[in-house]
C-alpha positions in Angstrom: 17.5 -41.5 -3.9 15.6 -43.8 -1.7 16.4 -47.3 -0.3 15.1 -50.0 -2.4 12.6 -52.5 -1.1 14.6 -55.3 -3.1 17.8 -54.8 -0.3 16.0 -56.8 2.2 17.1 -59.7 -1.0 21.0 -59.0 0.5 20.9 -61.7 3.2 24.1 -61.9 3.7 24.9 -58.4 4.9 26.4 -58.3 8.2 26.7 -54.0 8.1 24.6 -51.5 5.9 26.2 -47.9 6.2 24.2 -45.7 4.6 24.9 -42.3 6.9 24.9 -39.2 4.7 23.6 -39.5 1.9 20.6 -37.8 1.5 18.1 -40.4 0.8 14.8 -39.9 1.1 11.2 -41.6 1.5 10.8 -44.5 4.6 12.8 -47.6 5.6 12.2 -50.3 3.9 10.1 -53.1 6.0 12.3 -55.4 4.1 15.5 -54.9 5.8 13.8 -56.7 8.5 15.0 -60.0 6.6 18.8 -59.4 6.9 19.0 -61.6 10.2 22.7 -61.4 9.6 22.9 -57.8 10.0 24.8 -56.4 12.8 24.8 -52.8 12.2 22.8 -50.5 10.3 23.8 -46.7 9.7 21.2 -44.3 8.2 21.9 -41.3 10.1 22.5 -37.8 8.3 20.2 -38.4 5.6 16.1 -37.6 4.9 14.3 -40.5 5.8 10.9 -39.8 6.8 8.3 -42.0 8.3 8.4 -44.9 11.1 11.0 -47.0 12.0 9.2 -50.2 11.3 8.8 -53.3 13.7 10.3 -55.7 11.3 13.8 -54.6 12.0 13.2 -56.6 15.2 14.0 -59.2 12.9 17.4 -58.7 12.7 18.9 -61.2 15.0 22.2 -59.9 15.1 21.8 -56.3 15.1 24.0 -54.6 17.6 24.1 -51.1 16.5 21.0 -48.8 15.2 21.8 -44.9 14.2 18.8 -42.8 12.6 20.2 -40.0 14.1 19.7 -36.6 12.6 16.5 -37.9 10.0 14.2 -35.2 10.9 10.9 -36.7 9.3 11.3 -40.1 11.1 7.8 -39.5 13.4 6.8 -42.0 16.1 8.6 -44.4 18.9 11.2 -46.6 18.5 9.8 -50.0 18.2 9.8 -52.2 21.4 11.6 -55.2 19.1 14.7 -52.5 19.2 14.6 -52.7 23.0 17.6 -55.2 23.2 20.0 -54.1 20.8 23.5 -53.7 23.1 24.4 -50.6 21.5 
């Protein structure tokens, strides 16, 4: 499975754990509207493309793990720079 564009409609989420699942395809740019979101787990799975920008967004985000997502390509976006974890 993938994750759908329509979760950046949850904005009330304060965590997203999504580690080991296998999903596939790219992060949504949407998930960049959860400005309530304090962590967000999508380690262990197949995610490919760019970590987008738009997760800058999220306000509240202490904790970012992409870890082992072997078809992420490109830099970590400078908007992730101040996350405290």
């Amino acid at each position: 499975g993938s994750i759908p564009p329509s979760i950046g409609n949850c904005t009330f989420l304060l965590g997203l754990f999504l580690s080991n699942n296998e999903l596939e395809g790219s992060i949504p740019s949407e998930i960049g509207n959860l400005q309530r979101l304090e962590k967000l787990l999508l380690d262990w799975n197949k995610l490919s493309g760019s970590i987008p920008s738009q997760l800058g967004n999220c306000q509240n985000l202490t904790h970012f793990d992409a870890n082992s997502n072997r078809r992420i390509k490109g830099t970590i976006p400078w908007q992730l720079e101040n996350l405290s974890n």
